[in-house]
C-alpha positions as CSV (number, residue, x, y, z in Angstrom):
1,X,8.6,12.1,-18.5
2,X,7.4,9.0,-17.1
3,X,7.1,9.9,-13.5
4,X,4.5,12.7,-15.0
5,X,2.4,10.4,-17.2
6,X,2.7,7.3,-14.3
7,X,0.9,10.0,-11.4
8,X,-1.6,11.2,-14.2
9,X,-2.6,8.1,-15.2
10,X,-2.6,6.4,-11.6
11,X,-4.6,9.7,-10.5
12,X,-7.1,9.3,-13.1
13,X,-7.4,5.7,-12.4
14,X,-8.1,6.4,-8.4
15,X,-10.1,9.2,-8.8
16,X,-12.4,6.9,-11.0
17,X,-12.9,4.2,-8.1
18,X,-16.5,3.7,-6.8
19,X,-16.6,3.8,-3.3
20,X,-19.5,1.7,-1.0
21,X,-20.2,-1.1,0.6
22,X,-18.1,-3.7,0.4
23,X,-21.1,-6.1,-0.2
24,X,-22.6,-3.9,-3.6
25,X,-21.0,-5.6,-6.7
26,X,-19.9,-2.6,-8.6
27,X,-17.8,-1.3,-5.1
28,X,-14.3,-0.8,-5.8
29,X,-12.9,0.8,-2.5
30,X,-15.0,-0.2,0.6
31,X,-14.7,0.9,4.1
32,X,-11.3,0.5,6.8
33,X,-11.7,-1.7,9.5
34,X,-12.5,0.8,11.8
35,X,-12.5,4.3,13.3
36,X,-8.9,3.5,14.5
37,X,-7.8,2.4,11.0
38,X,-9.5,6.0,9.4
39,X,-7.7,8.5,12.2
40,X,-3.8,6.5,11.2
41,X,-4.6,7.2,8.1
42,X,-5.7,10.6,8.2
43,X,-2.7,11.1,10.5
44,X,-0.3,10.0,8.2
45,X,-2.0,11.7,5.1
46,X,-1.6,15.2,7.4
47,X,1.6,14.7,8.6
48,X,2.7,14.7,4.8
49,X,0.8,17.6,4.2
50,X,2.2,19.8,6.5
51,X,6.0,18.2,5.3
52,X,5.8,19.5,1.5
53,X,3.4,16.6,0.3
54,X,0.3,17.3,-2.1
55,X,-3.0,15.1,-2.5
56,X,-3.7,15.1,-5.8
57,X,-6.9,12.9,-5.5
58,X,-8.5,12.0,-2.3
59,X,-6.4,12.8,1.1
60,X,-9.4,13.2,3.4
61,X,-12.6,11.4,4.9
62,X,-15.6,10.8,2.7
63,X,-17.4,13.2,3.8
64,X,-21.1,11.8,2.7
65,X,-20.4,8.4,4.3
66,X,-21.3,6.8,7.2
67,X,-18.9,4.8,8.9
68,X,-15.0,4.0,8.4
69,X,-14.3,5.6,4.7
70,X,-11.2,7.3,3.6
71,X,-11.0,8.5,-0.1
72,X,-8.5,6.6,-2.6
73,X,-5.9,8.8,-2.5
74,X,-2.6,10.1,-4.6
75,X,0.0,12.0,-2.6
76,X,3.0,12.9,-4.2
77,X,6.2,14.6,-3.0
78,X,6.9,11.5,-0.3
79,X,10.0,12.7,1.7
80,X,12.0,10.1,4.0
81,X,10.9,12.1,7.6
82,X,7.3,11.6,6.6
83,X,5.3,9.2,8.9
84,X,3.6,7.6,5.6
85,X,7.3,6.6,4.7
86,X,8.2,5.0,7.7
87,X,5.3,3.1,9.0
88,X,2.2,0.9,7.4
89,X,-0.3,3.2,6.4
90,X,-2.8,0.4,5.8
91,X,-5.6,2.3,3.8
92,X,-6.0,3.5,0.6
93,X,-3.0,6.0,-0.1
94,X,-0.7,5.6,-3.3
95,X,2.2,7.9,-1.4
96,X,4.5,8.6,-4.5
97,X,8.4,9.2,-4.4
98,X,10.4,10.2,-7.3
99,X,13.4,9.3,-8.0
100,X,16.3,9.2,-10.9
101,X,18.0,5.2,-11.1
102,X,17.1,2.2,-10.4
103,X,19.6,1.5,-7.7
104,X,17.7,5.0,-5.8
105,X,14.3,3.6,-6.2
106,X,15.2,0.5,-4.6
107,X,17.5,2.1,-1.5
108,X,14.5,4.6,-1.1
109,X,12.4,1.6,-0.7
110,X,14.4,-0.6,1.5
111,X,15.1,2.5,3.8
112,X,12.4,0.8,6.2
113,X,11.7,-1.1,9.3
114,X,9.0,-2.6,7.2
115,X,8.9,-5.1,4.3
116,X,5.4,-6.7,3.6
117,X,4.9,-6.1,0.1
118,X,6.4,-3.7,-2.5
119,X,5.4,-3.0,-5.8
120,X,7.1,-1.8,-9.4
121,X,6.4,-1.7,-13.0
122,X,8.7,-2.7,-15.8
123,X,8.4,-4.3,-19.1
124,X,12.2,-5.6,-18.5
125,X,12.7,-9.1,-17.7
126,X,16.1,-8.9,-16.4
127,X,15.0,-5.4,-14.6
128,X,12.2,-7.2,-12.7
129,X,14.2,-9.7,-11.5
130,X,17.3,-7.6,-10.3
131,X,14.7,-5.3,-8.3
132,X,12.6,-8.5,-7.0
133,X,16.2,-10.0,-5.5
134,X,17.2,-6.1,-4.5
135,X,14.4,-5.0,-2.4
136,X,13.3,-6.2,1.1
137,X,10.0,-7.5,1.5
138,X,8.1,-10.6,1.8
139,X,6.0,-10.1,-1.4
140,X,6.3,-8.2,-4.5
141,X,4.1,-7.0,-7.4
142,X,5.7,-6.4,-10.5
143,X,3.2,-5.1,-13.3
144,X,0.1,-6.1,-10.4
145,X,-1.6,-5.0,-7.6
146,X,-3.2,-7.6,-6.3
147,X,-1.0,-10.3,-4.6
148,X,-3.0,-12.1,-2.3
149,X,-4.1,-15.7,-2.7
150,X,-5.3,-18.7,-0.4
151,X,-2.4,-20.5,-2.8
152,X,0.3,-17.9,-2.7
153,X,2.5,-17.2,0.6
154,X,1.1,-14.1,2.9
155,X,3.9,-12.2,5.1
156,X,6.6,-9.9,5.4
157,X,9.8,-9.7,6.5
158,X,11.8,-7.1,9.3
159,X,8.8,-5.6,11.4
160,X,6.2,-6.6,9.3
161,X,6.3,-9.8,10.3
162,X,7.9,-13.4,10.6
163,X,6.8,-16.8,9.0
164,X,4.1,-17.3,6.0
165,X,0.2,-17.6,6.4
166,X,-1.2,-19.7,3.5
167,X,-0.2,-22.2,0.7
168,X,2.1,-25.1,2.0
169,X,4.6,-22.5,3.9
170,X,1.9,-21.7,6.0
171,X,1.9,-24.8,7.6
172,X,5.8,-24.6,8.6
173,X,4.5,-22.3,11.7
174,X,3.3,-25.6,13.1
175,X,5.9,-28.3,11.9
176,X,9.2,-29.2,14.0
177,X,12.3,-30.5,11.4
178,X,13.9,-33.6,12.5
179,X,17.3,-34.8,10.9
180,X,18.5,-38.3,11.3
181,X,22.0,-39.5,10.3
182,X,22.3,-43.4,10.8
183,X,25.7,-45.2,10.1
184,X,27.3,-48.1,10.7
185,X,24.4,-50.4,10.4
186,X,25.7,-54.7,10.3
């Protein structure tokens, strides 16, 4: 029941997104980075597809656009052998996996090399901090989507990356630690 409502709501939400330039106010989803960013994506989105996945909104190209566009996309039916599900897609695919427990949702997730950010919903308190302490990755969203902040530390952990970019962790990068134990002092 909730997996159902969750991927019809998210779907109608993404579907809704206005797509553009990055510059216009009312643009929602702008372009990738670059060509190379669009063909890893479709790549991954494809690869799912021909595994058992199905694009509910999006999973191609913009077709009308000029330039590095992918369309917000929905798959669901995320199996573990799927590219998407084993390496950072970076673009604009919700990649959906259902599961039954709590404790499944979070092995499913950790089952990664990766762990920049994950993301869950929960109205429970005591939920939302077990899964924050269960899974592995640098940042988490709990109830939002948008995590990043000049005040906030950016970075992940396992192959996503080592150390923190931003707020007063970032500067740790460039600091050495020094510990001094003095005794004995007349």
């Amino acid at each position: 029941k909730v997996y159902n409502q969750f991927v019809d709501e998210l779907s109608q939400q993404v579907a809704a997104l206005k797509i553009g330039n990055g510059f216009d106010e009312d643009t929602q989803q702008g372009p990738l980075i670059n060509e190379t960013a669009v063909k890893k994506v479709e790549h991954h989105v494809s690869d799912a597809q021909l595994k058992g996945s199905e694009a509910l909104v999006g999973g191609a190209r913009v077709a009308e656009a000029t330039g590095s566009f992918y369309q917000p996309s929905v798959l669901v039916n995320i199996k573990d052998n799927m590219i998407m599900n084993n390496e950072e897609t970076f673009g604009p695919v919700a990649a959906i996996t259902k599961f039954n427990e709590e404790d499944e949702a979070v092995t499913i997730s950790n089952a990664t090399q990766y762990g920049l950010i994950g993301y869950f919903y929960s109205q429970d308190v005591s939920q939302i901090c077990r899964v924050t302490e269960s899974l592995e990755c640098g940042m988490i969203g709990s109830n939002e989507s948008i995590l990043s902040t000049e005040v906030a530390p950016f970075g992940g952990i396992k192959q996503s990356g080592l150390g923190r970019e931003g707020s007063k962790y970032g500067l740790d990068e460039y600091l050495n630690i020094k510990y001094l134990c003095l005794g004995n002092l007349n």
